[in-house]
BATIKE-622591 format. One record per residue (C-alpha): y, x, z. Coordinates in Angstrom, 3 decimals, always signed. Layout:
N
[[Y X Z]]
...
END
This chain:
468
[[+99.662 +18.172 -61.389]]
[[+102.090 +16.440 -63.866]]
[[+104.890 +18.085 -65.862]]
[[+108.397 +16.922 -67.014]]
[[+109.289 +15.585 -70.087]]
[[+113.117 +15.104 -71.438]]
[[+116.232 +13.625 -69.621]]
[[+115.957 +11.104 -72.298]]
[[+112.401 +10.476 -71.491]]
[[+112.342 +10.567 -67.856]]
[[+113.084 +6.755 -67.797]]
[[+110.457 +5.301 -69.576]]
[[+109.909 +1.755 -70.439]]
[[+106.973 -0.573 -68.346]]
[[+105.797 -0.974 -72.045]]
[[+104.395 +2.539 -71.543]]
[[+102.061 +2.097 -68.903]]
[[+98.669 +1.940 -70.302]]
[[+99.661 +4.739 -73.424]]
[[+98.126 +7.834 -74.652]]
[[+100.874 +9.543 -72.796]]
[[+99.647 +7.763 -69.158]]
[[+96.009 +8.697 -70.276]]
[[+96.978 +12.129 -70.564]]
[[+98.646 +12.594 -67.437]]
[[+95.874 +11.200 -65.422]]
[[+93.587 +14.006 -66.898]]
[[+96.109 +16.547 -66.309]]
[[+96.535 +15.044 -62.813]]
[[+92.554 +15.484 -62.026]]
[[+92.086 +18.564 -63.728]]
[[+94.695 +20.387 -62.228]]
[[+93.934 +18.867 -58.423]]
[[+90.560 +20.449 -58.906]]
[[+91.468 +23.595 -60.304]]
[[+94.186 +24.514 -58.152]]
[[+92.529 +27.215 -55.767]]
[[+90.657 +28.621 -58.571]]
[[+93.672 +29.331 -60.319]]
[[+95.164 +30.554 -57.513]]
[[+92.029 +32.654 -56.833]]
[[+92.381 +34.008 -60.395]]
[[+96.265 +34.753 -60.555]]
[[+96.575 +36.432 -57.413]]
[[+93.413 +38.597 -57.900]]
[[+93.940 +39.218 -61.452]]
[[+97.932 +40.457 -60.424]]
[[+96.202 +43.143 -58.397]]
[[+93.374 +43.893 -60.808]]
[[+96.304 +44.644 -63.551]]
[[+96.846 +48.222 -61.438]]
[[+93.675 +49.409 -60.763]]
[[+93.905 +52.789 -61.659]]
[[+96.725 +53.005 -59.153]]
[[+95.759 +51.009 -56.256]]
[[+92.548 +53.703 -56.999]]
[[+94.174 +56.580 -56.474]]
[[+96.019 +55.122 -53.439]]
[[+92.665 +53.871 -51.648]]
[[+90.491 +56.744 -52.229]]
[[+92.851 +59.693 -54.039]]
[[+90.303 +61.805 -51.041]]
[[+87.556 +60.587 -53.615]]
[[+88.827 +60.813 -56.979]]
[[+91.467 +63.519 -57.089]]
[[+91.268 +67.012 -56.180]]
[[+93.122 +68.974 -54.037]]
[[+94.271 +71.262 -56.833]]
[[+93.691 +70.781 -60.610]]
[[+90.625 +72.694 -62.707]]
[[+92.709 +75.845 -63.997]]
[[+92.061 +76.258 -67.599]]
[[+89.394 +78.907 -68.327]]
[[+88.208 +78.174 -64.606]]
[[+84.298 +77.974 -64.542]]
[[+82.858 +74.819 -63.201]]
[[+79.291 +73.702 -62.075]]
[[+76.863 +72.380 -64.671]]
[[+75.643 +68.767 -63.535]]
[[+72.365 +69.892 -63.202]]
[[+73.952 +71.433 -59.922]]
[[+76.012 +68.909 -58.968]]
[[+73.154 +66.462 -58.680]]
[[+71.501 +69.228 -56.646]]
[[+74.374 +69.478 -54.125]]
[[+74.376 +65.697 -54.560]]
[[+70.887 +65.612 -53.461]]
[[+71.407 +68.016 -50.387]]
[[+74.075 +65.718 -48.869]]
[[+72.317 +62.562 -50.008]]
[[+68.536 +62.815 -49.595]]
[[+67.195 +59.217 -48.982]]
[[+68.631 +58.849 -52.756]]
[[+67.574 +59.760 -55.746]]
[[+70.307 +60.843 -58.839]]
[[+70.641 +58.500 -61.525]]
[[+73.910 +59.100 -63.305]]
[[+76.578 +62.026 -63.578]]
[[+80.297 +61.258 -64.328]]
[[+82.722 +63.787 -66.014]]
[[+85.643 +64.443 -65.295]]
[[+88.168 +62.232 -66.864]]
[[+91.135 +65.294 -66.292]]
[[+91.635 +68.549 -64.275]]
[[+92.766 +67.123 -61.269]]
[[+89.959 +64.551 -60.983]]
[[+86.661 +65.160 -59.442]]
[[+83.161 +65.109 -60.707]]
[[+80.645 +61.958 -59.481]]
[[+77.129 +61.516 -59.261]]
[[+75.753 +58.271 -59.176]]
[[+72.605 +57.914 -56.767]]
[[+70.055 +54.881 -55.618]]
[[+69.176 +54.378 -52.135]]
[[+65.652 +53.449 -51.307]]
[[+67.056 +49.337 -51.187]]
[[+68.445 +49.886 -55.041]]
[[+72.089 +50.221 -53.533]]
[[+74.144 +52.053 -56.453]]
[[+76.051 +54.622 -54.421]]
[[+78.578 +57.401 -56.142]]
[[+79.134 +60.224 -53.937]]
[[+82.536 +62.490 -55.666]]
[[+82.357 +66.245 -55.585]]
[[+84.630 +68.895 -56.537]]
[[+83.173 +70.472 -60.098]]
[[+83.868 +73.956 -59.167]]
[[+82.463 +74.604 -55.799]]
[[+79.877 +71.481 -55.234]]
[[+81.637 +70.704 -52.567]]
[[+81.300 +66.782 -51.215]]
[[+84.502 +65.052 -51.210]]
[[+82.574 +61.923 -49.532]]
[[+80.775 +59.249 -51.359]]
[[+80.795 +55.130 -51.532]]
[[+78.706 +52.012 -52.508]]
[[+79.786 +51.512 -55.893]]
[[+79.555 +47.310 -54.665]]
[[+81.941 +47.863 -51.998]]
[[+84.949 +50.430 -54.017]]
[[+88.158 +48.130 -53.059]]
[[+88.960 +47.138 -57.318]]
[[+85.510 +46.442 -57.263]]
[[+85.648 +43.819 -54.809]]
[[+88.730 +42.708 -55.894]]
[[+86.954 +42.169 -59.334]]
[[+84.389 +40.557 -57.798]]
[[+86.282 +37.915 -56.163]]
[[+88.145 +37.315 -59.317]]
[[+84.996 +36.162 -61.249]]
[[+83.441 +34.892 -57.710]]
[[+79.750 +36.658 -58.743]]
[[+80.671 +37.966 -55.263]]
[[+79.281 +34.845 -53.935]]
[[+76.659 +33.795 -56.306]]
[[+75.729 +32.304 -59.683]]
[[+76.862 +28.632 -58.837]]
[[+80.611 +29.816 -57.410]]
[[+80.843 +32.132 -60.982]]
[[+79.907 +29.616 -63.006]]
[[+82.536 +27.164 -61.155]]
[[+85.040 +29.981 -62.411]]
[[+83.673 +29.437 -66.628]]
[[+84.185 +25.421 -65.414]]
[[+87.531 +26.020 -64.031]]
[[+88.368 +28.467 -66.961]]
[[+87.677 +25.641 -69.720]]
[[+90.078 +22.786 -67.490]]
[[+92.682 +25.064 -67.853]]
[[+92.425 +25.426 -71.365]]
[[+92.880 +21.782 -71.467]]
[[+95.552 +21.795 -68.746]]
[[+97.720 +23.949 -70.823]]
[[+96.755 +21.627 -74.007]]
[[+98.204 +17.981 -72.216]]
[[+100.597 +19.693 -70.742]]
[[+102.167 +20.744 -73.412]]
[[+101.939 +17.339 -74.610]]
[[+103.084 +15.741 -71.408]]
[[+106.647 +18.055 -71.396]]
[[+106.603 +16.706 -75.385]]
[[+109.218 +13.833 -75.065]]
[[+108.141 +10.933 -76.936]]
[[+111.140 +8.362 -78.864]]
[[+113.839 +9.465 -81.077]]
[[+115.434 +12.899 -80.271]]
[[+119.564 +12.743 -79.163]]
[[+121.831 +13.867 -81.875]]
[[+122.456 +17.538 -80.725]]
[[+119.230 +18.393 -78.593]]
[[+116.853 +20.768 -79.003]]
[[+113.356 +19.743 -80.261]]
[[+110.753 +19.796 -77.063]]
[[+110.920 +18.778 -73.565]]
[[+113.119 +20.122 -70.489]]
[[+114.091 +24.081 -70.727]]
[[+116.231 +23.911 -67.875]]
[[+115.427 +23.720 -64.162]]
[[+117.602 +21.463 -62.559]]
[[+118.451 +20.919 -59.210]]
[[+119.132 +17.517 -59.144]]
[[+118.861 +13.947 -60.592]]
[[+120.370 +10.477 -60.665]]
[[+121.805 +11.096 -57.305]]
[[+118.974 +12.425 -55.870]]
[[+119.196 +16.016 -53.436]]
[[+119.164 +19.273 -54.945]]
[[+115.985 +21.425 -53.989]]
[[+114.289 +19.045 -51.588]]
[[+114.069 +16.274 -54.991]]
[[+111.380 +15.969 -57.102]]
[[+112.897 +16.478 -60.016]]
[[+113.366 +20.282 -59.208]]
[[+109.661 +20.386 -58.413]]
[[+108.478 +18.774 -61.450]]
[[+111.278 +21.068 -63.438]]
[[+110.112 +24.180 -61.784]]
[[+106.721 +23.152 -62.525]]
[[+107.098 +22.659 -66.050]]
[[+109.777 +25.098 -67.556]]
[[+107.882 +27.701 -65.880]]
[[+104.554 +26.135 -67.386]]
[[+105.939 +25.845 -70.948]]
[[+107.222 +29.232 -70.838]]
[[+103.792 +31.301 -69.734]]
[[+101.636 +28.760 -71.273]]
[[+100.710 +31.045 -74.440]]
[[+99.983 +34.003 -72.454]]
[[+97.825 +31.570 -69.727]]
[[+96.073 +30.451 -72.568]]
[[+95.220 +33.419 -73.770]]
[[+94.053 +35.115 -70.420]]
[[+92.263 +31.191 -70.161]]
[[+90.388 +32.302 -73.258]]
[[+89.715 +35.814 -73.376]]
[[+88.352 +35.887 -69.653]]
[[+85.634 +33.501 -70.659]]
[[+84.041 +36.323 -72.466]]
[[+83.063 +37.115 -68.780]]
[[+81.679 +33.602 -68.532]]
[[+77.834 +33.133 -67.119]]
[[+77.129 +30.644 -70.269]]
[[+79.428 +30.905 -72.922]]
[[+80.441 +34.381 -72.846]]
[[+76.305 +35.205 -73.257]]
[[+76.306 +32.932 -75.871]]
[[+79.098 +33.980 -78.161]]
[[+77.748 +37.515 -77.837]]
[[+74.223 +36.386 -78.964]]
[[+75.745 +34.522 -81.625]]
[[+77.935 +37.409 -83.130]]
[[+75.165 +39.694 -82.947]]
[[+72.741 +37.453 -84.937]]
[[+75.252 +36.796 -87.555]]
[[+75.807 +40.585 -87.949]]
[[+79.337 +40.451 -86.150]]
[[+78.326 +42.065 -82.906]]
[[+77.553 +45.389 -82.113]]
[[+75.525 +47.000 -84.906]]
[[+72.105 +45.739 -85.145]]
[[+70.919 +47.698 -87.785]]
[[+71.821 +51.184 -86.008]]
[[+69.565 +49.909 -83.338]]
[[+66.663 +47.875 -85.321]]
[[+65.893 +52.010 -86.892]]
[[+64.799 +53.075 -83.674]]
[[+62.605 +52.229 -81.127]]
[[+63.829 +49.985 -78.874]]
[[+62.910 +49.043 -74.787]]
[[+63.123 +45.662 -73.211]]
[[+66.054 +47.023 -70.763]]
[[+69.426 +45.949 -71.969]]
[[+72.510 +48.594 -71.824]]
[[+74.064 +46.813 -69.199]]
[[+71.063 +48.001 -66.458]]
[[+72.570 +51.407 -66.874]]
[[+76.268 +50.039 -64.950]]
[[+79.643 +48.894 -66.438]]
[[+79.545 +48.838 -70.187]]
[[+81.465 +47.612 -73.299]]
[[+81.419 +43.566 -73.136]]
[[+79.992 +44.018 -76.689]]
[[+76.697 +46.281 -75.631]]
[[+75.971 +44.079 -72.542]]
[[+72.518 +42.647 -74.278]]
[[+71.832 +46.052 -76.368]]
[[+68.491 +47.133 -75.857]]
[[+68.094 +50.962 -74.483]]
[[+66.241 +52.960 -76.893]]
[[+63.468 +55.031 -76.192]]
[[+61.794 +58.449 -76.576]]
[[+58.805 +58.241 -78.394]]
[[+55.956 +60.467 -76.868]]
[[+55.588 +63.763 -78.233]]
[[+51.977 +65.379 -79.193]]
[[+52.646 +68.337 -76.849]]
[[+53.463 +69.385 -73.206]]
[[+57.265 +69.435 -74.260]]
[[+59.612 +69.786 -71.392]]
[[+62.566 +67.425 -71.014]]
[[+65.801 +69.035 -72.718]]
[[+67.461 +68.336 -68.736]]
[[+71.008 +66.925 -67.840]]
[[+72.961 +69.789 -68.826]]
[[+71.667 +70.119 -72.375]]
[[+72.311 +66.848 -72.797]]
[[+76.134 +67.203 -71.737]]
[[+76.559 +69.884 -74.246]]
[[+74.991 +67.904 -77.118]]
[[+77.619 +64.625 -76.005]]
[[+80.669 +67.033 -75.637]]
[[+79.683 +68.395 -78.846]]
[[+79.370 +65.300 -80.401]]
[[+83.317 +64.697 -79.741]]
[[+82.765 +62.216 -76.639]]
[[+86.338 +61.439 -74.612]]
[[+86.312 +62.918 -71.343]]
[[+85.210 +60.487 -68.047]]
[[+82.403 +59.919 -70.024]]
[[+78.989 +58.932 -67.975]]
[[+75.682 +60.179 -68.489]]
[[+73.179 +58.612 -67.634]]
[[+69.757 +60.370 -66.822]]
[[+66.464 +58.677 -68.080]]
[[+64.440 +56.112 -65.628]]
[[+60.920 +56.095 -67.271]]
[[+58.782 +58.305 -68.948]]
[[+60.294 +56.851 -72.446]]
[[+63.437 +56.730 -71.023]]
[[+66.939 +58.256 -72.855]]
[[+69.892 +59.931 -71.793]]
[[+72.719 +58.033 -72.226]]
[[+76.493 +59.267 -72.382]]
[[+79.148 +56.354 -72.521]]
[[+82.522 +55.928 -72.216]]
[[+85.094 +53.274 -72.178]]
[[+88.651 +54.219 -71.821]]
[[+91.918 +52.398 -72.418]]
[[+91.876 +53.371 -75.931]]
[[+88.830 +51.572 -78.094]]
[[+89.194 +54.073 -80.327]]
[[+87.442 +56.219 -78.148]]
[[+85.055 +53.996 -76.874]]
[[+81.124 +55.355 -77.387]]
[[+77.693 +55.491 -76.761]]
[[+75.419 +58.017 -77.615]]
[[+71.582 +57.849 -76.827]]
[[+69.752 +60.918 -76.832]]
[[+65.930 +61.819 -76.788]]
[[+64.970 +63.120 -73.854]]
[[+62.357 +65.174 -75.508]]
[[+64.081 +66.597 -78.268]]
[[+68.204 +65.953 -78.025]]
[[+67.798 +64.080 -81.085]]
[[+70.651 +61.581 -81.283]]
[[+69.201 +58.393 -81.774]]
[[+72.191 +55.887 -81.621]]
[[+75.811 +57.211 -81.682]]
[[+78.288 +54.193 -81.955]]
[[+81.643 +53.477 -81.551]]
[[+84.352 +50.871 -81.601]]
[[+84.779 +51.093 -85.182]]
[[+81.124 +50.352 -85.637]]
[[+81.323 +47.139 -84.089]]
[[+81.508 +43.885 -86.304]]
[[+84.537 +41.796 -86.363]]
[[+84.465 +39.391 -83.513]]
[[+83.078 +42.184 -81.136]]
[[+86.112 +44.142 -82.271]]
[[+88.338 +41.032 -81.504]]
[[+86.426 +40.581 -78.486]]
[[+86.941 +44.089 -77.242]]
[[+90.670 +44.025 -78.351]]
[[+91.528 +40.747 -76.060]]
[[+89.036 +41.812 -73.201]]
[[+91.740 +45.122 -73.363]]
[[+94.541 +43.352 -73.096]]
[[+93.315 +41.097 -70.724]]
[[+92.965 +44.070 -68.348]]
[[+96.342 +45.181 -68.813]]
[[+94.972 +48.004 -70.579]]
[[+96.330 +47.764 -74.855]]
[[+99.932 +48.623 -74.724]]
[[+100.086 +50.109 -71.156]]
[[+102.940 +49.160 -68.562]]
[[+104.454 +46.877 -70.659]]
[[+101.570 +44.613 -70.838]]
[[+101.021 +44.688 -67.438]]
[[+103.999 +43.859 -66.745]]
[[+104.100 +41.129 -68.599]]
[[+100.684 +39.970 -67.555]]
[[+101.693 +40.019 -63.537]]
[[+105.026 +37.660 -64.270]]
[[+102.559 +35.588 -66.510]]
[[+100.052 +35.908 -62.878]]
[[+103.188 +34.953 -60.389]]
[[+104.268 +32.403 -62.648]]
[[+100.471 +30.735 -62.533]]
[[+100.911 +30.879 -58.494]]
[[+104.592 +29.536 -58.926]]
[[+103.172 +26.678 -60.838]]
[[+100.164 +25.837 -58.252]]
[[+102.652 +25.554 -55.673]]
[[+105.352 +23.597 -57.289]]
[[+102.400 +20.982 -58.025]]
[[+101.358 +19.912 -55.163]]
[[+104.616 +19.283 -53.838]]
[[+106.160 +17.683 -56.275]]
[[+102.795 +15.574 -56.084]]
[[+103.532 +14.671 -52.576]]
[[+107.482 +14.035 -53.114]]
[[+106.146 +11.091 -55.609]]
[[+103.214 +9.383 -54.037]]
[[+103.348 +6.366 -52.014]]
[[+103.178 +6.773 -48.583]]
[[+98.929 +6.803 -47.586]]
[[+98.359 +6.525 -51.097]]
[[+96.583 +9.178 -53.574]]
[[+99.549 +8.152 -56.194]]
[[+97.299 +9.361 -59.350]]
[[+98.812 +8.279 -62.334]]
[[+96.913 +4.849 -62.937]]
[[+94.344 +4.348 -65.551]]
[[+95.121 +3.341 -68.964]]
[[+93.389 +0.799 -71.216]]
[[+90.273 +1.573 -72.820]]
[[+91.655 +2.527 -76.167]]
[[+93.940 +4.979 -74.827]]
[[+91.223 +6.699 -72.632]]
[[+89.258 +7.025 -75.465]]
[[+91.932 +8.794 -77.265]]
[[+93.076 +10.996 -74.865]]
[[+89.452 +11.987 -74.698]]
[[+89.449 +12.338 -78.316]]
[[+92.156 +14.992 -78.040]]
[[+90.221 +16.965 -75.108]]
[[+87.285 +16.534 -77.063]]
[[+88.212 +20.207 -78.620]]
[[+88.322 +22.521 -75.487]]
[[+85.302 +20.061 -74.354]]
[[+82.919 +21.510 -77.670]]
[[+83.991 +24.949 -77.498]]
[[+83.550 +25.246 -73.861]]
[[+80.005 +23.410 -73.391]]
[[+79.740 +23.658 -69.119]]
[[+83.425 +23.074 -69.096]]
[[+82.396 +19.660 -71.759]]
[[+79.727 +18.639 -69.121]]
[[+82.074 +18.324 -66.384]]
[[+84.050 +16.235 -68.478]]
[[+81.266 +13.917 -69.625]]
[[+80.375 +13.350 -65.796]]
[[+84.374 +12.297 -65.602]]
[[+84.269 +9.869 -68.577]]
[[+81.427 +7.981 -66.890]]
[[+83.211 +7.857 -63.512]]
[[+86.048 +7.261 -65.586]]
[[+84.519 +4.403 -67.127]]
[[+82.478 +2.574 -64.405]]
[[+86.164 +2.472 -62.259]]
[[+87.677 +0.784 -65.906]]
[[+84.853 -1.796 -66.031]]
[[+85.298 -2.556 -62.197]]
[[+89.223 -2.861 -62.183]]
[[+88.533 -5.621 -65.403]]
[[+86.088 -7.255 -63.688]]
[[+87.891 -7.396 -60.299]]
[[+85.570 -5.315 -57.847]]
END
């Protein structure tokens, strides 16, 4: 991919060849030839991941939303129930979760494992028991869709070519910028910065079908959306297989992460929070507490006690509750709604009701709470339609940009010819790798890549000087 600088600078001097600037471009070039379909992949999946909730209720409304809303005053079924009628229609599976209600006219869910460990949800109407149907929590349709966007759907190695193709595009967006840059004195009565105008033609050259609207197209749009790309560039990595981990592990140590201490005064099990499902980016590694035996034969306080001590408690509704998996196992009710100010987790003895952990977004440390905050927004989920909105133009003007590139790439190379820019001298690789040096540290798989490409880089230098 290349971008457009200036009218003034479109006709450079030879002198130039072999500058920072030609550097530059050939990295821009490479990285953006190998991260074309991922960011393709990513646009187009995260467009339709921005409206979840609706494309929800428009796949399986027969699932989530009931016929006719919960009257107020109008009795409904205790889960204990629920998970019975659950049971009934579902008996090669055993019950491992119940999910409120998130409003009257939604329905009820009980989470179940199959004999394989296949996480299944079957939906039920909260007032009669009634099964609405049920589905592999793997295969709901967002799911998938979510899935593909991170490519887990196909394994570690394709995810974690998503956190490499997630740090090139940090850097894409960083010589880009520097690339649309014009270089030389600025005309009197021009505005500071490259191109801002798309134009249609050039020195003569036909409108559309020319280059020059290509390589406009490609880089007023890329200038324009390149804050918000860079942002979505960043904030997804917190999804990341390495560095995402890592920065969570990090803030936690340093007492920036989800409250230690709350969790260091109980006792603690080896299962992390994130065995129990979907859970706050923040909680991910938390360890599960557990219920420390009791002297006596005391009975388990049951499902439904536990709902009444979380709705007591103030939990939002749509909450999920967990039941407990071993012996020392807790109930857990969690919920994580648009609003972080209602995000929570409460852990409950399953011997006693005792609340053992009860914290909320306002408990977390700083960089979970920043974390959180652009993980929200990155979902479309902070400031409602408007930042979708602007998210999806941000998303069609990433696809826009992938396909202006490659043509305008093929308008300019020679005929059975690559036509990458050519290398520059030593010096000027060296600085241009200097400048991608930054992205390269703070994204360390992302900074392996790029060492492999230096060496290539450099063994093709040392053979063009020496004539092979």
């Amino acid at each position: 991919m290349t971008v457009t600088t200036s009218a003034a600078t479109a006709a450079r001097p030879a002198s130039l060849a072999g500058t920072l600037y030609r550097a530059l471009w050939r990295w821009h070039f490479f990285a953006g030839l190998l991260t074309l379909p991922f960011l393709l992949l990513l646009a187009s999946t995260g467009a339709i991941y921005l409206y979840k909730d609706t494309f929800d209720r428009l796949i399986d409304g027969h699932l989530l939303v009931l016929d006719q809303p919960v009257a107020p005053g109008q009795t409904t079924l205790p889960p204990s129930a629920l998970i019975q009628a659950a049971g009934a229609a579902r008996p090669d599976a055993r019950p491992v979760s119940y999910l409120a209600p998130a409003a009257a006219d939604r329905s009820a869910g009980i989470g179940m494992k199959t004999a394989d460990g296949t996480a299944i949800t079957l939906f039920l109407d909260p007032r009669t028991g009634r099964v609405l149907g049920s589905r592999a929590d793997l295969a709901a349709p967002m799911m998938v869709v979510r899935r593909l966007h991170s490519l887990i759907i196909a394994g570690d190695v394709p995810n974690l070519l998503i956190e490499i193709a997630g740090g090139w595009t940090v850097s894409l967006i960083l010589t880009g910028i520097w690339l649309w840059w014009p270089r030389g004195p600025k005309p009197a009565g021009k505005q500071p910065g490259g191109v801002l105008r798309i134009r249609t033609a050039s020195r003569g050259r036909p409108g559309p079908a020319g280059r020059v609207f290509w390589r406009d197209l490609h880089a007023v749009t890329g200038i324009v959306v390149a804050p918000v790309i860079l942002f979505l560039a960043v904030s997804g990595m917190t999804w990341s297989q390495v560095w995402g981990p890592a920065v969570r592990s990090a803030a936690t140590d340093a007492g920036l992460g989800y409250p230690l201490g709350v969790w260091q005064a109980v006792p603690t099990s080896p299962v992390p929070t994130s065995a129990l499902g979907e859970t706050a980016w923040t909680l991910e590694d938390a360890p599960l507490p557990r219920s420390p035996a009791t002297t006596s034969a005391v009975p388990d306080i049951g499902i439904d006690r536990a709902r009444m001590i979380a709705e007591t408690l103030g939990i939002a509704p749509g909450y999920k509750l967990a039941l407990p998996q071993a012996p020392d196992g807790v109930y857990t009710a969690m919920v994580f709604p648009h609003d972080l100010a209602h995000q929570r987790i409460i852990h409950l003895n399953r011997w006693t009701g005792e609340t053992l952990i009860d914290a909320s977004y306002a408990d977390y440390g700083p960089v979970a709470r920043a974390t959180e905050w652009g993980v929200n927004i990155h979902m479309g989920q902070e400031w409602g339609a408007l930042n979708r909105l602007v998210l999806l133009l941000a998303c069609l003007a990433l696809i826009v940009m992938c396909g202006a590139a490659p043509v305008m790439w093929w308008k300019r190379r020679p005929k059975g010819r690559l036509g990458a820019p050519r290398q520059a001298d030593g010096r000027s690789q060296a600085r241009a790798a200097a400048l991608m040096a930054v992205p390269a540290i703070i994204f360390p798989v992302m900074g392996a890549t790029m060492l492999a490409a230096l060496l290539i880089e450099t063994i093709l230098f040392l053979m063009r000087r020496r004539g092979l």
